[in-house]
C-alpha positions in Angstrom: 0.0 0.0 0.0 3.0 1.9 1.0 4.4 1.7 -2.6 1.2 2.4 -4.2 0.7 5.9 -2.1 4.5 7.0 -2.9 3.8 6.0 -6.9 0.6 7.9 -7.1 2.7 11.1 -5.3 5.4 10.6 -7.3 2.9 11.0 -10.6 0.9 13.5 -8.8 3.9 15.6 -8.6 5.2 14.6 -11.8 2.1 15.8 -13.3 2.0 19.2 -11.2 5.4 19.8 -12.8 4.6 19.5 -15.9 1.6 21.3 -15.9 2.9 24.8 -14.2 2.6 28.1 -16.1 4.9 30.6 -15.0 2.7 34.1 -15.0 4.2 36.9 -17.1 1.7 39.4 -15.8 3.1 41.7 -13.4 -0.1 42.4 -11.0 -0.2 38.7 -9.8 -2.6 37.8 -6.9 -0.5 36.3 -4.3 -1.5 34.2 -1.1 0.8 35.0 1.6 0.9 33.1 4.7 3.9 33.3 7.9 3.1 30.3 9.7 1.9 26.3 8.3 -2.1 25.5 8.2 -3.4 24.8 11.2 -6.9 23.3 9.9 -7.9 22.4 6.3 -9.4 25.7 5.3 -6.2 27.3 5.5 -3.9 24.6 3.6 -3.2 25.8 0.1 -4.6 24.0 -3.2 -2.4 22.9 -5.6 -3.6 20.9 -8.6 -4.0 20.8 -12.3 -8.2 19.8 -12.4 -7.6 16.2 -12.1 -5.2 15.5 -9.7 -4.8 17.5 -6.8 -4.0 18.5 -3.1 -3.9 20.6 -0.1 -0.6 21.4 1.1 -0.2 22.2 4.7 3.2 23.9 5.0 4.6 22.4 8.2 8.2 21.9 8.3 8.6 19.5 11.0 5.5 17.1 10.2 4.6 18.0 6.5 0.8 16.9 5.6 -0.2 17.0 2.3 -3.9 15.5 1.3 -4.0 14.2 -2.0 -7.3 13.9 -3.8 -8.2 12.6 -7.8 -11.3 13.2 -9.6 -12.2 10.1 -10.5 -12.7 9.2 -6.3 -16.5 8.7 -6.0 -18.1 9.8 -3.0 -21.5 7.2 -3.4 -22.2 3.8 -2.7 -21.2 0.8 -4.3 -24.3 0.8 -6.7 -24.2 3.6 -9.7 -27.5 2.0 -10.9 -28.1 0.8 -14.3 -25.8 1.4 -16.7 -26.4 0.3 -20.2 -23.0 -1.1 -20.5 -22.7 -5.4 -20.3 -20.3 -7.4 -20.0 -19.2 -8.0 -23.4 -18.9 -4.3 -23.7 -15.9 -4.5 -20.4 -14.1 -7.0 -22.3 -14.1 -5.0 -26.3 -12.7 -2.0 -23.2 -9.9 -4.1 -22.2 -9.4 -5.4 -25.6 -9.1 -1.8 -26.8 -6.6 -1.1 -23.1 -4.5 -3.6 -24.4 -3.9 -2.5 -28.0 -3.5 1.0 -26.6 -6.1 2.7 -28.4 -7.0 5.5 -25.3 -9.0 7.3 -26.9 -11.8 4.2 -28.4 -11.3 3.3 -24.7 -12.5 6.8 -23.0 -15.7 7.0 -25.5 -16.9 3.8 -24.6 -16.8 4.4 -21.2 -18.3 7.5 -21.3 -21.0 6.0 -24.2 -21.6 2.6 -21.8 -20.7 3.1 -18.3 -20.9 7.0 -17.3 -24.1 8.7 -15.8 -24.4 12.3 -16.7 -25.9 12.9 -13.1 -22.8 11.9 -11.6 -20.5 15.0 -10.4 -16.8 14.3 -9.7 -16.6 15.5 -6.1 -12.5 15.5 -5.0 -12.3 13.0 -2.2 -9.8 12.5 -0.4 -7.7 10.1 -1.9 -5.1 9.7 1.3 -3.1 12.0 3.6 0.9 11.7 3.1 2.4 13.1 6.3 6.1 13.7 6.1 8.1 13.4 9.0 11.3 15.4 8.3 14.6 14.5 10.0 16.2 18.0 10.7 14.6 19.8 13.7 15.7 23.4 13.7 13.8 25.7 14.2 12.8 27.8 11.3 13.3 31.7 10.9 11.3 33.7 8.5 9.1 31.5 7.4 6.5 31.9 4.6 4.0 30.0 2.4 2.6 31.6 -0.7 0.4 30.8 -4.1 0.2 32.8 -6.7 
């Protein structure tokens, strides 16, 4: 499980990389903080529409709370859908040739529901225990 979390960070972050635009505009809105989050509220989103998180800011016991869209929030049971089982296997078929793209139509065409809303659940919390204690002078957090 342990390997699992640190892959899907590692992508996460990976993916936040790649996905940064530097702002060329010179009046920037800024989020400025001088101490870590205390409660969720005040963590800072990061997060490129599907992946995401809250980052925290603590430099002793770093929390960072990851979250995906595709997370669903309901019960087991999405109703149902007009997909069938010999529609799952053409899916995998389709997976394994790599044709993405046949694959995220028929999903959408068999298995979505339009009522559904992706809602951001938490996906896990990855707390980071660093290893140097001193204290810190001048701290600051900040989004822009």
């Amino acid at each position: 499980m342990r390997t699992i979390l640190a892959l899907t960070f590692l992508t996460f972050m990976l993916t936040l990389q790649s996905c940064t635009n530097i702002a060329t505009d010179k009046q920037q809105a800024i989020l400025w903080y001088q101490e870590p989050a205390s409660k969720w509220i005040e963590a800072l989103p990061v997060g490129n529409g599907r992946l995401g998180a809250m980052v925290f800011g603590d430099t002793e016991h770093e929390r960072i709370q990851l979250n995906e869209d595709s997370m669903w929030a309901g019960g087991p049971d999405w109703g149902n859908s007009k997909g069938t089982s010999e529609d799952l296997q053409q899916i995998r078929n389709l997976l394994n040739k790599g044709e993405h793209q046949k694959v995220d139509q028929l999903i959408v065409e068999k298995f979505s529901f339009k009522s559904v809303k992706r809602s951001h659940q938490t996906m896990g919390d990855l707390f980071i225990d660093f290893q140097d204690k001193k204290k810190v002078k001048h701290y600051t957090r900040s989004l822009n």
